[in-house]
C-alpha positions as CSV (number, residue, x, y, z in Angstrom):
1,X,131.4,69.7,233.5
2,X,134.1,71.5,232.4
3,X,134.3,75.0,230.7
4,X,136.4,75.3,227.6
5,X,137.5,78.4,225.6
6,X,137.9,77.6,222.0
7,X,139.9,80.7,220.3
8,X,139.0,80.6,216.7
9,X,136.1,78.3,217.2
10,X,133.9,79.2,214.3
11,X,136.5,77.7,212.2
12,X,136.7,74.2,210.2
13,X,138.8,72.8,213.5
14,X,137.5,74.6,216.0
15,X,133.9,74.2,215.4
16,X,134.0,70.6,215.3
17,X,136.3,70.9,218.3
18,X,132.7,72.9,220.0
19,X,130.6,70.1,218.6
20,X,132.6,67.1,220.3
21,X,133.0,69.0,224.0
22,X,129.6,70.3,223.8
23,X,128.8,66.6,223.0
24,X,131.2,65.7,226.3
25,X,128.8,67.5,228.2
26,X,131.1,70.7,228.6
27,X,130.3,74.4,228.4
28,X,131.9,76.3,225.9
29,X,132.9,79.4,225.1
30,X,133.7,80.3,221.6
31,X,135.8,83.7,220.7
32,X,136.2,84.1,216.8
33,X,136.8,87.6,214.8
34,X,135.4,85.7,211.5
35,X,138.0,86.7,209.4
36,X,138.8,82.9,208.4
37,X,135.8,81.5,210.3
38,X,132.2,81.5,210.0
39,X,129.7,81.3,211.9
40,X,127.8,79.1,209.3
41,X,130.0,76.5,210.9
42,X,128.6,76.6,214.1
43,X,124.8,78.0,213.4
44,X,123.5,74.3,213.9
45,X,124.4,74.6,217.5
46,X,121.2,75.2,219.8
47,X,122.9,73.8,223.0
48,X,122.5,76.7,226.0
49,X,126.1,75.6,227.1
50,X,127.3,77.1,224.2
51,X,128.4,81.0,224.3
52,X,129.7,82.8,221.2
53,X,132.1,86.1,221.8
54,X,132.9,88.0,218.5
55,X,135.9,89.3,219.5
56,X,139.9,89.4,218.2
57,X,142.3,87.7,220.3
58,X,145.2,90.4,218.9
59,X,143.7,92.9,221.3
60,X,143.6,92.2,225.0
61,X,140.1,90.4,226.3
62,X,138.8,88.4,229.2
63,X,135.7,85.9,230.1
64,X,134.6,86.3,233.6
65,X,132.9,83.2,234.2
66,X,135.6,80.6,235.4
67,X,137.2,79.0,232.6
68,X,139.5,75.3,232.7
69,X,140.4,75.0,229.6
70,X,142.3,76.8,226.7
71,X,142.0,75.6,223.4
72,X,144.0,78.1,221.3
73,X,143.4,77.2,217.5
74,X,142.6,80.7,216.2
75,X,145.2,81.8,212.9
76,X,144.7,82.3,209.8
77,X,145.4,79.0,208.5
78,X,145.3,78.4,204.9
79,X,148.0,79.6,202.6
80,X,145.2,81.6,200.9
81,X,144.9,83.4,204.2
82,X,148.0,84.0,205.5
83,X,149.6,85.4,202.2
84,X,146.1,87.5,202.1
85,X,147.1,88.7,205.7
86,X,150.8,88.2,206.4
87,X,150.8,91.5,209.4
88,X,147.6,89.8,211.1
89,X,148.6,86.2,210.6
90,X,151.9,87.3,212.8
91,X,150.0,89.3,215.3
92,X,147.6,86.4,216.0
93,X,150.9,83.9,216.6
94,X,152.3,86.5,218.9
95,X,150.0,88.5,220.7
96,X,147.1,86.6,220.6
97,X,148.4,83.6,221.9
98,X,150.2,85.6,224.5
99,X,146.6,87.0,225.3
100,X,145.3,83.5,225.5
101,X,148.1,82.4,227.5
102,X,147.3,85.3,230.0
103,X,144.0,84.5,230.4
104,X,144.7,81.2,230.9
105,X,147.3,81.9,233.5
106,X,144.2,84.3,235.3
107,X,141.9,80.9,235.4
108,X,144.6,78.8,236.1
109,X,143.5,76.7,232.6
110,X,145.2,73.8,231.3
111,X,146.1,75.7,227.8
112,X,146.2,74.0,224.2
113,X,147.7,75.6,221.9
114,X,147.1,73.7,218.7
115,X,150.7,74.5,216.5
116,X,151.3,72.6,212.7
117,X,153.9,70.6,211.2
118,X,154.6,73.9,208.9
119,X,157.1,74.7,212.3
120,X,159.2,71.8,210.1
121,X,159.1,73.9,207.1
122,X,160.2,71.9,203.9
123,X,161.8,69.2,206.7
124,X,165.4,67.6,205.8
125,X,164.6,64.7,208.3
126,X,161.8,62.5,207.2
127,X,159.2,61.1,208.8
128,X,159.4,64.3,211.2
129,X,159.8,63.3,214.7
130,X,158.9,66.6,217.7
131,X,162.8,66.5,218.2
132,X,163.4,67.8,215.0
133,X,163.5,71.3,214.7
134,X,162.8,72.2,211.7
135,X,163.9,74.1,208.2
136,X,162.4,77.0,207.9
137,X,162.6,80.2,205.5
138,X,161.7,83.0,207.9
139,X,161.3,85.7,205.6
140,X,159.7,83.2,202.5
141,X,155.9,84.6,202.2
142,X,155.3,81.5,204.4
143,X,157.3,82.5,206.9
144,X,155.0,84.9,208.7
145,X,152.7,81.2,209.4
146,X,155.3,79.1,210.2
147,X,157.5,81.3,211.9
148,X,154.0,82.8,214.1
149,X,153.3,78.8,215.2
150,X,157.3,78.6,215.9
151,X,157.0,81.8,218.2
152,X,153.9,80.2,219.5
153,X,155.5,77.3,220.7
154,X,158.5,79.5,222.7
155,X,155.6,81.4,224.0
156,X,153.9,78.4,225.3
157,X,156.7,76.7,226.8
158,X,157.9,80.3,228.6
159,X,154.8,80.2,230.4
160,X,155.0,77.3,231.0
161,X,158.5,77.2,232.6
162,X,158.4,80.7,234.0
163,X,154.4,80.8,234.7
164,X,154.1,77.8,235.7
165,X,150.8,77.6,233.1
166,X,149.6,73.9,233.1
167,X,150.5,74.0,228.7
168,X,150.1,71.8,225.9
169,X,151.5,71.9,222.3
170,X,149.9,69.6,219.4
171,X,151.4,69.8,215.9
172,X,148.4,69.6,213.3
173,X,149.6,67.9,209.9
174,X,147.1,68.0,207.4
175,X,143.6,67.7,208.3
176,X,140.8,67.6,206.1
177,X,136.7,67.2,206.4
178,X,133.7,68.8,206.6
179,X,133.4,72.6,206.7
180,X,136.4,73.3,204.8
181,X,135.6,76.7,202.4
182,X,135.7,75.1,199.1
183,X,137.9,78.0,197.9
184,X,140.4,77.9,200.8
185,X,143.3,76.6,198.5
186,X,144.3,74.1,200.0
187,X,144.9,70.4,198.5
188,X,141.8,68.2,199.3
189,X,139.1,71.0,199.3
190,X,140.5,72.3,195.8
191,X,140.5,69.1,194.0
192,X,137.3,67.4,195.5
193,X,135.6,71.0,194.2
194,X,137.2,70.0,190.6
195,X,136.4,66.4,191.0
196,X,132.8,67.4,191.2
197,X,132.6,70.2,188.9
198,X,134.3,68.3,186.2
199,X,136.7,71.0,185.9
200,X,140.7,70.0,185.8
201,X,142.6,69.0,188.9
202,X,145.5,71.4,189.4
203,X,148.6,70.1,190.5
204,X,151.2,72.0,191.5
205,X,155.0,70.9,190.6
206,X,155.2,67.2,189.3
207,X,152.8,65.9,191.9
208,X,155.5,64.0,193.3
209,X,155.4,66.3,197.1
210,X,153.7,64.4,199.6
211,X,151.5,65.1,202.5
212,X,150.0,63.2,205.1
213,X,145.6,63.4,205.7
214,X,144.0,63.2,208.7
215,X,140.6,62.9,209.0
216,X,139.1,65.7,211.2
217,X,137.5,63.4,213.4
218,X,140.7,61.6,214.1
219,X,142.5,65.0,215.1
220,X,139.6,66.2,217.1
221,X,140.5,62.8,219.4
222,X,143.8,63.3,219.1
223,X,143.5,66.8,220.6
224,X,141.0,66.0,223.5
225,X,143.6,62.9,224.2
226,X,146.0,65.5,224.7
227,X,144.9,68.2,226.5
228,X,143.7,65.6,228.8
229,X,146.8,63.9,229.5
230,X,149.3,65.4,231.8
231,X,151.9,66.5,228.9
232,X,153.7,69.4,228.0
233,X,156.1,68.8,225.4
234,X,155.0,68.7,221.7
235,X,153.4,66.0,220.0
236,X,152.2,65.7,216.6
237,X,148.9,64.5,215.7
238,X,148.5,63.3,211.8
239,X,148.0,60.4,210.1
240,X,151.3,58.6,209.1
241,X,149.7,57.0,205.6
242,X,151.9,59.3,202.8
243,X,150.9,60.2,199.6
244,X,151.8,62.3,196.8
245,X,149.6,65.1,195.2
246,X,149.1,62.9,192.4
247,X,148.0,60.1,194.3
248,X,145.7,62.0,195.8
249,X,144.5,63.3,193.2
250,X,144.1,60.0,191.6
251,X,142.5,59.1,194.9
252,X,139.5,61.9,194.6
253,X,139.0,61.1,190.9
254,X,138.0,57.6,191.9
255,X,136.0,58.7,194.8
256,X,134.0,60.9,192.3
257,X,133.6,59.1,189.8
258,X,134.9,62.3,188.5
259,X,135.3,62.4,184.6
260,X,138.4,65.7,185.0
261,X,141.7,65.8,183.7
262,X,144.7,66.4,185.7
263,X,147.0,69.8,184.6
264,X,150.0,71.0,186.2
265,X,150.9,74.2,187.4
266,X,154.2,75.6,188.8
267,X,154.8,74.6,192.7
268,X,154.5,77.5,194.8
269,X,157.8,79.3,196.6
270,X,158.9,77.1,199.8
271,X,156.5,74.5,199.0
272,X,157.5,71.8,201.2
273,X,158.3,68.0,199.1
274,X,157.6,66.0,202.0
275,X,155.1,65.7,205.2
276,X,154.7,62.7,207.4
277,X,154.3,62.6,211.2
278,X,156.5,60.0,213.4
279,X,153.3,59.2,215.8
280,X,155.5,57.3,218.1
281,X,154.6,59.7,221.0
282,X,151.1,60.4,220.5
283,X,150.8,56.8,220.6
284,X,152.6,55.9,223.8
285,X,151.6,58.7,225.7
286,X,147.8,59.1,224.5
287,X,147.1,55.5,223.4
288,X,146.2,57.6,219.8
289,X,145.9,56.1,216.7
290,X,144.0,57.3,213.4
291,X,141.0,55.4,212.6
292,X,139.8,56.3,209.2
293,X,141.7,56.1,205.9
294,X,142.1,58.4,203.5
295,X,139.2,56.9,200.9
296,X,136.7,56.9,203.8
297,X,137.8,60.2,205.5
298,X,136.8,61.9,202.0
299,X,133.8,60.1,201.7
300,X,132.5,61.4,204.5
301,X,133.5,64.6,203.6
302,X,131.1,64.6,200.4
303,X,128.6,62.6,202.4
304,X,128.0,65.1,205.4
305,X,129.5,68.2,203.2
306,X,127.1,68.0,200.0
307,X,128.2,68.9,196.5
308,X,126.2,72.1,196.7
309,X,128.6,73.3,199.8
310,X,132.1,71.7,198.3
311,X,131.6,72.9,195.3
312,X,131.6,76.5,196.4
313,X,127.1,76.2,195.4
314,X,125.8,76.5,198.7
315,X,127.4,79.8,199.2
């Protein structure tokens, strides 16, 4: 039995990521400040491995139990978020994960520290393979996420190479599930909340920008597959199946049976047109494929969600 520190573990990844190690028969150790997370998310769990800190990784802090694994997934997340909180979103890239990397380093913890195709930016090589590095606007209002995952990822691989830390970097493409805020702005909780409301779906630009789904269960594999593997390099976990926004909205309308219309509005600044992972790694090195396509992975999402909760009700 193994136990795991989840940074930002209250949150939509990170408290499924609990769920499944707790599941694994792991103790875990959960550190969250709840600015983005809730603990909603994890107030179903009743398991005495489980040990919740309230604390914020931007400030120094340390668990005294041993600890053998890292699982670094707290940052604001969400472009909702990180435009709501550009100062913190860089302080948690930088000195939080150099925190988490230190404490890591003091446990002599394999570290995870889970980074996101945004360190591609609005990418000029297409599907985007971890050798690409990237096109990025550093001082866009994106910037201060992407550029905080980018400096992540230097961090990482400096304590790595100079620490010797035993590290590991997965790139998140879009994920999607259960437990995402209905509000949080993002593509597939915005319009399943329309779909279901029977308000309009807003898409921004054209709709012609695509993006790539991943079904949270997939990723949560994905990222166990990794930080149990002996790698240290980046590799991207997302589901290679492409669509645009107005495909997907199509997509959700079906899944509905929703009766709402489908209005544009104006595509935000930096907005990247296209998102799909090369998986050629993450396939030869962890044997990973996603399982669950992109009609299924929503509905589950409504199944095990609940209108009341997508719909922003149940809140």
């Amino acid at each position: 039995m193994a136990t795991c520190l989840v940074t930002g573990g209250a949150g939509f990844l990170g408290s499924h990521l609990c769920d499944v190690l707790l599941a694994r028969g792991h103790r875990v150790i959960c550190a969250d400040n709840l600015e983005t997370g809730s603990l909603a998310n994890i107030a179903h769990i009743r398991d005495p491995a489980f040990v919740f800190m309230q604390v914020d990784i931007v400030t120094p802090f340390f668990v005294s139990e041993p600890v053998d694994v890292v699982y670094h997934l707290a940052s604001p997340a969400s472009p909702i978020d990180y435009l709501r909180l550009p100062l913190h979103t860089l302080k948690v890239g930088s000195h939080g994960t150099h925190n988490a990397l230190g404490l890591a380093k003091a446990h002599r913890a394999r570290f995870l520290l889970a980074s996101t195709s945004e360190v591609y930016g609005d990418p000029q090589v297409h599907p985007q393979p971890e050798t690409y590095w990237g096109h990025v606007n550093p001082i866009g209002p994106r910037g201060v996420y992407d550029e905080a995952k980018r400096y992540a990822e230097a961090l990482t691989m400096a304590y790595h190479r100079q620490q010797g830390v035993d590290t590991a970097i997965i790139r998140i493409f879009n994920t999607y599930g259960p437990r995402m805020r209905p509000h949080d702005g993002r593509a597939i909780p915005t319009f399943l909340r329309q779909a279901l409301t029977d308000k309009p779906i807003t898409v921004f630009g054209d709709g012609q920008q695509t993006r790539s789904f991943t079904y949270v269960d997939d990723l949560i594999a994905g990222m166990l597959a990794l930080a149990e593997s002996d790698e240290h390099e980046p590799v991207n976990i997302g589901n290679p199946d492409e669509y645009t926004l107005l495909e997907l909205a199509h997509t959700v309308l079906s899944v509905t049976d929703s009766s709402s219309q489908i209005i544009h509005e104006a595509l935000p600044t930096d907005d990247p047109k296209v998102r799909r992972p090369d998986i050629t790694r993450a396939q030869q090195i962890l044997g990973w494929n996603p399982q669950i396509t992109l009609q299924e992975g929503l509905s589950r999402t409504i199944e095990h969600a609940g209108r009341d909760i997508l719909t922003g009700a149940g809140h």
